[in-house]
C-alpha positions in Angstrom: 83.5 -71.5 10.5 82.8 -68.8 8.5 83.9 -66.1 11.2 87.2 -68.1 11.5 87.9 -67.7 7.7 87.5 -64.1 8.3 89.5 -63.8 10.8 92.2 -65.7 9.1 91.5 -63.6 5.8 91.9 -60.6 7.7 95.9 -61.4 9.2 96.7 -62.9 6.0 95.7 -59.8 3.7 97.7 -57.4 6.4 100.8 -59.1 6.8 100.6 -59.1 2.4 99.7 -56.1 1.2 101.8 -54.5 3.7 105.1 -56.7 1.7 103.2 -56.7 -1.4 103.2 -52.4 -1.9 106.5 -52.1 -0.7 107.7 -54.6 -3.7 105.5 -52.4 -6.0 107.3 -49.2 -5.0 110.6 -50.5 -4.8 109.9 -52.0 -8.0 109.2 -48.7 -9.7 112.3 -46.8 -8.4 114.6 -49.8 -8.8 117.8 -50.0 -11.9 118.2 -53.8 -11.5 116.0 -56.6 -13.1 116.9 -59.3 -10.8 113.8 -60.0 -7.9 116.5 -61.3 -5.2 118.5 -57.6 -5.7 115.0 -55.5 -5.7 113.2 -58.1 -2.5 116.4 -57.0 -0.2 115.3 -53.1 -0.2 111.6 -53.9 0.5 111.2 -52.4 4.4 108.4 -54.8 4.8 109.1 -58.9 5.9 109.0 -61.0 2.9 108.7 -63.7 5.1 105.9 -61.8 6.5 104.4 -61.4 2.9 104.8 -64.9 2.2 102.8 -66.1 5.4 99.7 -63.3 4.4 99.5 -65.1 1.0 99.3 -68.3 2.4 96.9 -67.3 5.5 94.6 -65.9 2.6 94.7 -69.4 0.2 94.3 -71.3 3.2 90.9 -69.2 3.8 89.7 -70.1 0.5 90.5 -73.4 1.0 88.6 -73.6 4.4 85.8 -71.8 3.1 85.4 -73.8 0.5 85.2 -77.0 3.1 82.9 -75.7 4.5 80.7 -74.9 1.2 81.1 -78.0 0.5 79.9 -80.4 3.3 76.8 -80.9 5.2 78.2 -80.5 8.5 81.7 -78.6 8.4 83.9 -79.2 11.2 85.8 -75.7 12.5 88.6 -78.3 13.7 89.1 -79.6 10.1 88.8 -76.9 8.2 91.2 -74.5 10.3 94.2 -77.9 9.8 93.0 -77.4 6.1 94.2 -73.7 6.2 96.9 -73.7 8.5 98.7 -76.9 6.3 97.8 -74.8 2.8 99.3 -71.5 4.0 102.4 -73.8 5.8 102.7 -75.6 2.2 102.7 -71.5 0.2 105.1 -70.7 3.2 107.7 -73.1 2.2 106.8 -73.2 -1.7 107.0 -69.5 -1.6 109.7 -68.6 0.5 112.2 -71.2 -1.8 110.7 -69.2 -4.7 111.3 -65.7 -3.8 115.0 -66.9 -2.0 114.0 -65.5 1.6 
């Protein structure tokens, strides 16, 4: 279980910080205050981003399944991950207007 959390860490922290420092440095360089102008410029997929945040919550969340049972199930813990980084997904990608 714990390898599968890796693995899903892993992606998840690839496909953000990829999105995450192109943000910061169009961020630095940027005239314009509004987030919507600033997150068209970024080379890297927001979308992309967004999915890499929620990969890595959902491999908290799995990890922390599995901390906290007996007997973790790698079948139940990987639908708790994939449903919390589908939930960040959707919350996130209404937030940052994708």
């Amino acid at each position: 279980m714990i390898g599968i959390a890796g693995v899903f860490a892993g992606v998840g922290n690839y496909l953000f910080l990829a999105w995450f420092l192109g943000l910061s440095a169009v961020q630095e360089e940027a005239d314009e205050r509004l987030f919507s102008e600033i997150s068209r410029r970024i080379p890297a997929s927001g979308q992309l981003g967004v999915t890499g945040i929620g990969m890595e919550i959902g491999s908290v969340l799995m990890l922390a399944y599995a901390f906290s049972t007996e007997t973790p199930e790698p079948g139940t813990g990987l639908v708790i991950a994939v449903g919390a980084a589908l939930v960040v997904y959707l919350a996130g990608s209404t937030i940052v207007d994708l």
